[in-house]
C-alpha positions as a Markdown table, in Angstrom:
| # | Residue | x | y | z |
|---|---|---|---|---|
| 1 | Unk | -13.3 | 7.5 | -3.9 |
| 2 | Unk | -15.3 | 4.8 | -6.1 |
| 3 | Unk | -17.0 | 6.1 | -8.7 |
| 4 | Unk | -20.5 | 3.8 | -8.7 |
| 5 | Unk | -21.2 | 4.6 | -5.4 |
| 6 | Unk | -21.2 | 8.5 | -6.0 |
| 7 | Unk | -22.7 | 8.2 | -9.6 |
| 8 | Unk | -25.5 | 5.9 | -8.3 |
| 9 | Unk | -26.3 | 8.3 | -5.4 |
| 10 | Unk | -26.2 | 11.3 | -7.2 |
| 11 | Unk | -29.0 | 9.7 | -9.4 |
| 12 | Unk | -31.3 | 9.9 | -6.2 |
| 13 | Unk | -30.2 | 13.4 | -5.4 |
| 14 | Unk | -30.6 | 14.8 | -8.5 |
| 15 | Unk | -34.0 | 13.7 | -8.5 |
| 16 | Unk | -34.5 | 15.6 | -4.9 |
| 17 | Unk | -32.9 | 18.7 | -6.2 |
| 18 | Unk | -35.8 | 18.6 | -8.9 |
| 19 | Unk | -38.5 | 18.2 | -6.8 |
| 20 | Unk | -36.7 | 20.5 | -4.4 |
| 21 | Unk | -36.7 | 19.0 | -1.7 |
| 22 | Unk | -33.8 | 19.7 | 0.9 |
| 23 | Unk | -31.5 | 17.0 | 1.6 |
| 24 | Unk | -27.8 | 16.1 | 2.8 |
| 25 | Unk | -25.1 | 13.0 | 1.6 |
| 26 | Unk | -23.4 | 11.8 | 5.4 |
| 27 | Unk | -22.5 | 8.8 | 6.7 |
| 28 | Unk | -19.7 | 6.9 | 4.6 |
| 29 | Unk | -19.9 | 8.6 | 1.1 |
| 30 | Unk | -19.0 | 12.2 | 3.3 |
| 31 | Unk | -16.4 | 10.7 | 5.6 |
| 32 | Unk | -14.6 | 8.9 | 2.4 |
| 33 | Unk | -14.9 | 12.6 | 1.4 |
| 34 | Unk | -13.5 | 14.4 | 4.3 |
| 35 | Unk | -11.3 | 11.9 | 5.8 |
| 36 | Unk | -9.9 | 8.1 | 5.0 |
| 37 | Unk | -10.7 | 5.9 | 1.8 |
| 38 | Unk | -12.6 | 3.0 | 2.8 |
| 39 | Unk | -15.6 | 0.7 | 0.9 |
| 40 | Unk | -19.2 | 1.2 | 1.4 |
| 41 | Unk | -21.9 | -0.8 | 0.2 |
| 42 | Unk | -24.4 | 2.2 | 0.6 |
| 43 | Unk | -24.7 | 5.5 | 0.9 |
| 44 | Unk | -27.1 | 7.8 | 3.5 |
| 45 | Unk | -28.9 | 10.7 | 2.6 |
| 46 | Unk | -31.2 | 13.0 | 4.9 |
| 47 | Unk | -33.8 | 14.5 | 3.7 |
| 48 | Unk | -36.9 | 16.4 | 4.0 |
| 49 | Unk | -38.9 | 14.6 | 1.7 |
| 50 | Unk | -43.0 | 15.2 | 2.0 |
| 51 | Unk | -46.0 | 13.1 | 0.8 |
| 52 | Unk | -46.4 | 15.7 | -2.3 |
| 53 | Unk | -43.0 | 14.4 | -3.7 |
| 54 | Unk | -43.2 | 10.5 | -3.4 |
| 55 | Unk | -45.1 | 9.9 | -6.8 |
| 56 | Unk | -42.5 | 11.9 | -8.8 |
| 57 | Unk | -39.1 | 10.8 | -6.8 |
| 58 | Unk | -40.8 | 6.8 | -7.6 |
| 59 | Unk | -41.1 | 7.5 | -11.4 |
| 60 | Unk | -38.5 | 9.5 | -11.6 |
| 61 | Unk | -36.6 | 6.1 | -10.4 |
| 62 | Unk | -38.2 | 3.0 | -10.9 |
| 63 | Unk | -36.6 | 2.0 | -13.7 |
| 64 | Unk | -33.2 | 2.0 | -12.5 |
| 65 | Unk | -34.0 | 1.2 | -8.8 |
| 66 | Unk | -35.9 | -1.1 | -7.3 |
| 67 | Unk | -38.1 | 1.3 | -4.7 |
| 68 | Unk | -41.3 | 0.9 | -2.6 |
| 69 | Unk | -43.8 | 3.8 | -2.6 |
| 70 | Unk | -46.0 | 2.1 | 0.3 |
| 71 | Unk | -42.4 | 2.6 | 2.2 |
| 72 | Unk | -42.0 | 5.9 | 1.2 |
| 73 | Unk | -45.2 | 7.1 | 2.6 |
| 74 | Unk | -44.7 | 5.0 | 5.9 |
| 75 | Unk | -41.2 | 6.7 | 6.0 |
| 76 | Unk | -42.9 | 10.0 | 5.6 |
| 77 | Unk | -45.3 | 9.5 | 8.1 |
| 78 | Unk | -43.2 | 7.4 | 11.1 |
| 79 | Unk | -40.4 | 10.0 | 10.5 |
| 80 | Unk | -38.0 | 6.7 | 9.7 |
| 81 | Unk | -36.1 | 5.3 | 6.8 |
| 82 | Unk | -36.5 | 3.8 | 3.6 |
| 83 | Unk | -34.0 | 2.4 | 1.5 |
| 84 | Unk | -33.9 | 2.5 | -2.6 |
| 85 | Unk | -31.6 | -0.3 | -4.6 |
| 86 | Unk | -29.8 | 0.4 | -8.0 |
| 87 | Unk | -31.0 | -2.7 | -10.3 |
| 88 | Unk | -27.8 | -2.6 | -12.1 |
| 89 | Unk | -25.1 | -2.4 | -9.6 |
| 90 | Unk | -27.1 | -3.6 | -6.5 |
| 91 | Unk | -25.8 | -0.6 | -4.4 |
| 92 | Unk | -28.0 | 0.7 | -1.8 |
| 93 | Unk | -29.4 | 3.9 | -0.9 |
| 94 | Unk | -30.7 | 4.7 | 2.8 |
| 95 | Unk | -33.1 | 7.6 | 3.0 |
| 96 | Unk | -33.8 | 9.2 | 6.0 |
| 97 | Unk | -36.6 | 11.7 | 7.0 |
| 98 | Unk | -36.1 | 12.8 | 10.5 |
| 99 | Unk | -37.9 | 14.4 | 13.1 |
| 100 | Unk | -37.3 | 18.3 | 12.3 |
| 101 | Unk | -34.6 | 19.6 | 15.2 |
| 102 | Unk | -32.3 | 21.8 | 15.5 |
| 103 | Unk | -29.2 | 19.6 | 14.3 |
| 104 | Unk | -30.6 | 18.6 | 11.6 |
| 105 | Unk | -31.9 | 22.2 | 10.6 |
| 106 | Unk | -28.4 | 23.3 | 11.4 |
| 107 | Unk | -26.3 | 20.3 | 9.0 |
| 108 | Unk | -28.9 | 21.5 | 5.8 |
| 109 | Unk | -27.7 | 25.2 | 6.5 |
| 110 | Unk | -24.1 | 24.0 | 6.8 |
| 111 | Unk | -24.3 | 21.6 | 3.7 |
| 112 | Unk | -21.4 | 21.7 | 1.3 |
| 113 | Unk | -21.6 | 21.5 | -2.4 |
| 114 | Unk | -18.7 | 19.1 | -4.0 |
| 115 | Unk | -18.7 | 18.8 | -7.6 |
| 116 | Unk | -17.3 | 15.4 | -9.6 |
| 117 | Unk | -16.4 | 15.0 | -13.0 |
| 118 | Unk | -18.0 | 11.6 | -14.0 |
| 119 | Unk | -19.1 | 11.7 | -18.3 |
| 120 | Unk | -20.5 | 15.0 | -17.3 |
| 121 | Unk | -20.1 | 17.1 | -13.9 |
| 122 | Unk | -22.2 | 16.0 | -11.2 |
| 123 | Unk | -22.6 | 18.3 | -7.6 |
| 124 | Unk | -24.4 | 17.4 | -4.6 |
| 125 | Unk | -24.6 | 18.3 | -1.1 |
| 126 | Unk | -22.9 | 16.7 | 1.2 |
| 127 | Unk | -23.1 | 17.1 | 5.7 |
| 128 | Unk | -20.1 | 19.6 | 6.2 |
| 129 | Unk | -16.8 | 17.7 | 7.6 |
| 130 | Unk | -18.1 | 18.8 | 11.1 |
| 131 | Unk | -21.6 | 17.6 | 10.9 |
| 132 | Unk | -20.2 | 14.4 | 9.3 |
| 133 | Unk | -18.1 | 13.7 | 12.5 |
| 134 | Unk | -21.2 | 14.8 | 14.9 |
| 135 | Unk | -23.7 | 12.2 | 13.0 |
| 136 | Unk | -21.2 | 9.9 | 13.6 |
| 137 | Unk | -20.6 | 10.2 | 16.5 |
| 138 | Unk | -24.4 | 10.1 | 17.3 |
| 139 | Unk | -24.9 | 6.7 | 15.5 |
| 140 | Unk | -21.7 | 5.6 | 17.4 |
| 141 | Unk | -23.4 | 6.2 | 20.6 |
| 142 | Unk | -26.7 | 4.6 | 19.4 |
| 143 | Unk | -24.6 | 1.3 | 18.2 |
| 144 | Unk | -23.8 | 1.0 | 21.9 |
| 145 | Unk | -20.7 | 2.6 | 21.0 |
| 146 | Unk | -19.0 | -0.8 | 19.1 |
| 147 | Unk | -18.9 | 0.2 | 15.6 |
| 148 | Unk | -14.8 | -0.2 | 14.7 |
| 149 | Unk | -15.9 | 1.1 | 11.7 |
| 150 | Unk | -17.5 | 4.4 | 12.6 |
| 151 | Unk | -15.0 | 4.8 | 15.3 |
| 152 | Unk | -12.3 | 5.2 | 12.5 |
| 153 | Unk | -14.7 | 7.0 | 10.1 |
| 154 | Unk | -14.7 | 9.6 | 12.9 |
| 155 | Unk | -10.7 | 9.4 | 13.5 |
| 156 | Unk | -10.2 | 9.9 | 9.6 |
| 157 | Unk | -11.9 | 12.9 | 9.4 |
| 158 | Unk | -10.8 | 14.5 | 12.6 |
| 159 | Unk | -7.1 | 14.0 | 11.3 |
| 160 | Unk | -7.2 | 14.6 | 7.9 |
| 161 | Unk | -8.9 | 18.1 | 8.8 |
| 162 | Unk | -6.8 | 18.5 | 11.3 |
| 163 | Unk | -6.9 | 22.2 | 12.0 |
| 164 | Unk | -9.5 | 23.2 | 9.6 |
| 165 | Unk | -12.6 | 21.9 | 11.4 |
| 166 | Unk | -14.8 | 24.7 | 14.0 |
| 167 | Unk | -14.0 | 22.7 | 16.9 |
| 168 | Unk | -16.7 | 25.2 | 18.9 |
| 169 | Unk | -19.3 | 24.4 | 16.9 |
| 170 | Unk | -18.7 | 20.6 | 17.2 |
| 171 | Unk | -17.9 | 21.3 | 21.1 |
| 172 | Unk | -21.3 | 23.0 | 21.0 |
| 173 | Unk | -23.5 | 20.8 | 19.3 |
| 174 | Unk | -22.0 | 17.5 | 20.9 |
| 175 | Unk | -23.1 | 18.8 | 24.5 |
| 176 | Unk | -26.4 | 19.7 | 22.5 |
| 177 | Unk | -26.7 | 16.1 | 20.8 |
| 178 | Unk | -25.2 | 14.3 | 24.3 |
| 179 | Unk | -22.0 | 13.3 | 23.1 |
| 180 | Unk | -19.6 | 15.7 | 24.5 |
| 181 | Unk | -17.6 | 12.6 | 26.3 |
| 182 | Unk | -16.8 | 10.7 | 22.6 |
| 183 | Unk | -15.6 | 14.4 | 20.7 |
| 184 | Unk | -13.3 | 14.5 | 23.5 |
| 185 | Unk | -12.1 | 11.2 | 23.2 |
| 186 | Unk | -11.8 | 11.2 | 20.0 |
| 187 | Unk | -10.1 | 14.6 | 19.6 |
| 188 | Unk | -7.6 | 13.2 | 22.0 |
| 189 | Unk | -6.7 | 10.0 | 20.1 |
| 190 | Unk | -6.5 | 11.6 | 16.3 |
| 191 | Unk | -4.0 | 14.2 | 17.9 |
């Protein structure tokens, strides 16, 4: 895995983990971790980030990303995304602040620390490999199901954990999250 990507978001979540404010790495950063290599040019975090925090996560960051407080708040508040960019390298963090359900309350109880040895060691959490593949699947079936990309995202972890992912809690949050019909197919072609 590329270093910059990890160091850069590691920044942000170091920053949460002060202010303590619950969050998980997924998307591309945690299925590079969990299955195939592959380039990103940004990494997503969830999180459960509240008005109280924005004026400390901004000046916590401002000088090494370029980052909107008037976004923040709307993000807050419209239960959406914002997105924060490192100056130096240009990379791209997406911030999300969902609705509260019981997925996402389930990923943050499920969320596995992995620790990195940069100029000092850096942990984080990241989605378990399970949730990883669930999320995915989720935006996969919100793309209109087209995404090449998150299609082999979802293969590369479900083969390189072959065997050591709960398939009953994945069979049993992909009814929950409607996308029983894509595990399944998916399941069938990374055998």
């Amino acid at each position: 895995m590329q270093n910059e990507p990890i160091e850069v978001t590691l920044k942000v979540t170091g920053v949460l983990e002060k202010l303590g404010v619950p969050y998980v790495i997924g998307g591309s950063l945690a299925s590079t971790l969990y299955g195939m290599i592959r380039t990103t040019q940004d990494s997503d975090v969830i999180t459960e980030m509240q008005p109280e925090h924005v004026q400390e996560f901004v000046t916590s960051l401002q000088g090494e990303f370029f980052i909107d407080e008037e976004m923040i708040i709307d993000s807050i508040l419209h239960n959406s995304s914002f997105n924060i960019i490192h100056r130096d390298s240009m990379f791209k963090v997406d911030i999300f602040i969902p609705s509260q359900r019981p997925f996402q309350r389930s990923q943050f109880t499920r969320a596995q620390r992995q620790t990195f040895e940069f100029e000092t060691t850096l942990s984080a959490n990241f989605a378990s490999p399970e949730d990883t593949i669930l999320s995915k699947l989720e935006w996969y079936r919100m793309g209109d199901e087209v995404s090449e990309r998150q299609w082999r995202d979802i293969l590369g972890v479900l083969k390189t954990r072959a065997g050591e992912l709960d398939l009953n809690y994945m069979q049993t949050w992909a009814k929950e999250i409607k996308v029983s019909d894509l595990l399944q197919r998916a399941l069938k072609e990374s055998a």
